[in-house]
C-alpha positions as CSV (number, residue, x, y, z in Angstrom):
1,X,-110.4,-57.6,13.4
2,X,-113.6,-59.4,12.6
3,X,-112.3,-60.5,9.4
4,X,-109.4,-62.4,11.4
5,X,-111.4,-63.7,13.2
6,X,-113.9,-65.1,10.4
7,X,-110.8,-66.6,8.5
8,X,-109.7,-68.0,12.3
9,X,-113.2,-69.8,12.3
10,X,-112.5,-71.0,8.8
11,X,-109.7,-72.7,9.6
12,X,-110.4,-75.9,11.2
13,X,-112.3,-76.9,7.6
14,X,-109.0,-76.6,5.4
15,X,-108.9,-79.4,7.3
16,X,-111.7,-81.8,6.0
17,X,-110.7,-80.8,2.4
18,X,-110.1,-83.7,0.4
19,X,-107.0,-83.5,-2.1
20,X,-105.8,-85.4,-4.8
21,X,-102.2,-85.9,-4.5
22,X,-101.5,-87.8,-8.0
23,X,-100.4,-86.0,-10.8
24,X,-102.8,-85.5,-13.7
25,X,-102.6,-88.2,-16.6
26,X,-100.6,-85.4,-18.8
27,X,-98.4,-84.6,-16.0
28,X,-95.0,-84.6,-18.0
29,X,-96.3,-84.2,-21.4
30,X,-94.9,-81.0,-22.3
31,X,-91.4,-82.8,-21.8
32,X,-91.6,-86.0,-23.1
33,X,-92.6,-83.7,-26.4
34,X,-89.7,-81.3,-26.1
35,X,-87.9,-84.8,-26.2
36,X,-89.2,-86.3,-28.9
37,X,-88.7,-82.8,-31.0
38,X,-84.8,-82.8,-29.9
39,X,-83.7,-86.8,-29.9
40,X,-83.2,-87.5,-33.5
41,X,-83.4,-91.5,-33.2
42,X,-84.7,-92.3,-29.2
43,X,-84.0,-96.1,-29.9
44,X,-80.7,-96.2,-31.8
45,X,-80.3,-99.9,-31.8
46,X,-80.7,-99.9,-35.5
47,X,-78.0,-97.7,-36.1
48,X,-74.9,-99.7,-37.5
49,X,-71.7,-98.1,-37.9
50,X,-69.7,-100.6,-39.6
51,X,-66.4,-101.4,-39.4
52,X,-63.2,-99.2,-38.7
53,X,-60.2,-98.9,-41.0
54,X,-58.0,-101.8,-39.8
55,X,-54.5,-100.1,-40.9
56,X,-55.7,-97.0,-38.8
57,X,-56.7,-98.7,-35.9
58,X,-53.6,-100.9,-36.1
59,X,-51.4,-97.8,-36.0
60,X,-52.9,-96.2,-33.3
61,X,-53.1,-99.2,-31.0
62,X,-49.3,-99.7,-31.5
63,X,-48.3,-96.1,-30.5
64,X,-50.4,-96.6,-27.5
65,X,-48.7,-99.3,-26.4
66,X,-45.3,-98.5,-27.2
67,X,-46.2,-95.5,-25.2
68,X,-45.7,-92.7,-28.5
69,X,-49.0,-91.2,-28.7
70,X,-49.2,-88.1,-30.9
71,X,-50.0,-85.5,-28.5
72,X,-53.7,-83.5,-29.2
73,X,-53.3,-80.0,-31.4
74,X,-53.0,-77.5,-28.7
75,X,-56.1,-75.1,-28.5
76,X,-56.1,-71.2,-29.2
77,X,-58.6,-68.9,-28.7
78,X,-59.3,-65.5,-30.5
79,X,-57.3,-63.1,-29.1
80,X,-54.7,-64.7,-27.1
């Protein structure tokens, strides 16, 4: 019981303790490394692609607008 009560005495000075509420200047460091180890290019603007095959791109814009797009390869799984 008297330890209750010494911890009851104690309590008022939680009050008076001063606490720091900004994260530490490596807050988030851990991450932005796991990042940098996973993105392979984090600015891509460089990255050029060139251009598309005109003939394809030709043919498929004309079945999509004539409405006779090839329908996707219907998916199976192993063991269906």
């Amino acid at each position: 019981m008297r330890f209750a009560w010494m911890l009851l005495g104690l309590l008022p000075l939680a009050g008076c303790a001063e606490y720091d509420l900004a994260p530490p200047a490596a807050f988030g460091e851990a991450v932005r490394h796991n990042m940098a180890a996973q993105i392979i290019d984090p600015e891509p603007d460089r990255l050029s692609l060139g251009a598309a095959p005109g003939v394809r791109r030709a043919i498929a814009v004309g079945r999509y607008q004539t409405d006779q797009v090839e329908p996707p390869a219907e998916e199976t799984t192993i063991g269906d």
